[in-house]
C-alpha positions in Angstrom: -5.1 -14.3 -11.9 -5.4 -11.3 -8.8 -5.9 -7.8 -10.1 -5.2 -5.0 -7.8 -6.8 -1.1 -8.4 -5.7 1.4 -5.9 -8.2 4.3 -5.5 -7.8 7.4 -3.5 -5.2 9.5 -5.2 -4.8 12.8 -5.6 -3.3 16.3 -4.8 -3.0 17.3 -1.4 -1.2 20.2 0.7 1.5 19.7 3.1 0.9 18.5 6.6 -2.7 17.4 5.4 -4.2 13.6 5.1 -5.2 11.4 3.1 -6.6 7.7 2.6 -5.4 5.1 0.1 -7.5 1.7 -0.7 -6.8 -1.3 -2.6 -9.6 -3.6 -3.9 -8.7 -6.9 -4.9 -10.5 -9.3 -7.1 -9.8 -12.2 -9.2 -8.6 -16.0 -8.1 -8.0 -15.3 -4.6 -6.9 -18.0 -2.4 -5.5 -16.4 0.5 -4.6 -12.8 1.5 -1.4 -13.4 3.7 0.6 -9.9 3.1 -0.7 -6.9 1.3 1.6 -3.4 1.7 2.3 -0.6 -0.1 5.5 1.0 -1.9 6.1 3.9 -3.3 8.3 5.9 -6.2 8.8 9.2 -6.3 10.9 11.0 -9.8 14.5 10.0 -9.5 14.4 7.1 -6.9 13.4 3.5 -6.4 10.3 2.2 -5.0 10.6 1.3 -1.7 8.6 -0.2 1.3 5.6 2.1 2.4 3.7 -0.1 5.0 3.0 -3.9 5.3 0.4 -6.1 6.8 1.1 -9.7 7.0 0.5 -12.9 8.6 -1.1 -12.7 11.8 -1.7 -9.0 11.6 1.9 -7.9 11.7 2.5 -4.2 10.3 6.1 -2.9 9.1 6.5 0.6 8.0 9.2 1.9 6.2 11.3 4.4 8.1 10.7 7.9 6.5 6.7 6.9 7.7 6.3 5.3 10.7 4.1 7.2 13.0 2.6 9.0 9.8 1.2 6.2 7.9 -1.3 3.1 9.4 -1.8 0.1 7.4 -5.0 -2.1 7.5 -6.8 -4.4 5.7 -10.6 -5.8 5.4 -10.1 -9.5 4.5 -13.3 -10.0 4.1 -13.7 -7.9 1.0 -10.3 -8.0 -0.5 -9.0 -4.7 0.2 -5.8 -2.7 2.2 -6.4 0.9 3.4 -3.3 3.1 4.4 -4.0 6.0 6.2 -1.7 8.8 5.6 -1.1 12.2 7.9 1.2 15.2 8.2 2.1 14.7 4.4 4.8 16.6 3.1 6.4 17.2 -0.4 9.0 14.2 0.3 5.6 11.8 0.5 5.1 12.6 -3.3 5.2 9.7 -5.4 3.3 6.8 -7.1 1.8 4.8 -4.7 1.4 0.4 -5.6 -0.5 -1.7 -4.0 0.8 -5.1 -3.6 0.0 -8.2 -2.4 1.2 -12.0 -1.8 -0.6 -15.0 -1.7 0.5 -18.3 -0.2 3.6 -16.9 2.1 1.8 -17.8 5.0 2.4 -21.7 4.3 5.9 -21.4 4.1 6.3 -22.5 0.3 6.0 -20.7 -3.1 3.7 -18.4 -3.4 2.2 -15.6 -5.9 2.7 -12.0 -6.0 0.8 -8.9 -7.8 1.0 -5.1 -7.8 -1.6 -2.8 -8.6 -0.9 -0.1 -11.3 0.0 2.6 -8.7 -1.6 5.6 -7.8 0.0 9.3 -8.1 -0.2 11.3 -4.7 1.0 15.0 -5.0 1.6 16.7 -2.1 2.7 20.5 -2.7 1.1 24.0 -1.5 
């Protein structure tokens, strides 16, 4: 089994920055998409940023330009840069990440226990 632990939360004031990081550790087999989503109080979780096979990033709307995936396959772990925060960027932050959707078959998914990031003056 993967376990994910995102690090890198905390309180922060509008239109400032911040770095998230997620290790991962356990049976790892392959690292083919990790991303990030997000909830804030009242809403869903939805698609933050996404790194998947061969390198390809997706970033949800209400980001792009703000927020820059990457990951170090080597150690296990997905960064997301994040800039110009504002209150709307509140929310718990989850790390997730697939294994095995590169072949084109089944493949395993896990989420990290999130992260809160507060963004208020």
């Amino acid at each position: 089994q993967v376990q994910l632990v995102e690090s890198g939360g905390g309180l922060v004031q509008p239109g400032g920055s911040l770095e998230l990081s997620c290790a991962a550790s356990g049976d790892i087999f392959s690292m083919d998409v990790m991303a990030w989503y997000r909830q804030s109080s009242g809403k869903g979780r939805e698609l933050v940023a996404r790194i998947g096979c061969g390198g390809k990033e997706v970033y949800g709307d209400s980001v792009k330009g703000r927020f820059t995936i990457s990951r170090d396959g080597a150690k296990h772990m997905v960064f997301l840069q994040m800039s110009s925060l504002t209150p709307e960027d509140t929310a718990v932050y989850y790390c997730y990440v697939e294994m095995g959707s590169c072949l084109g078959s089944a493949y395993f998914e896990y989420w990290g226990p999130g992260t809160q990031i507060t963004v208020s003056s």
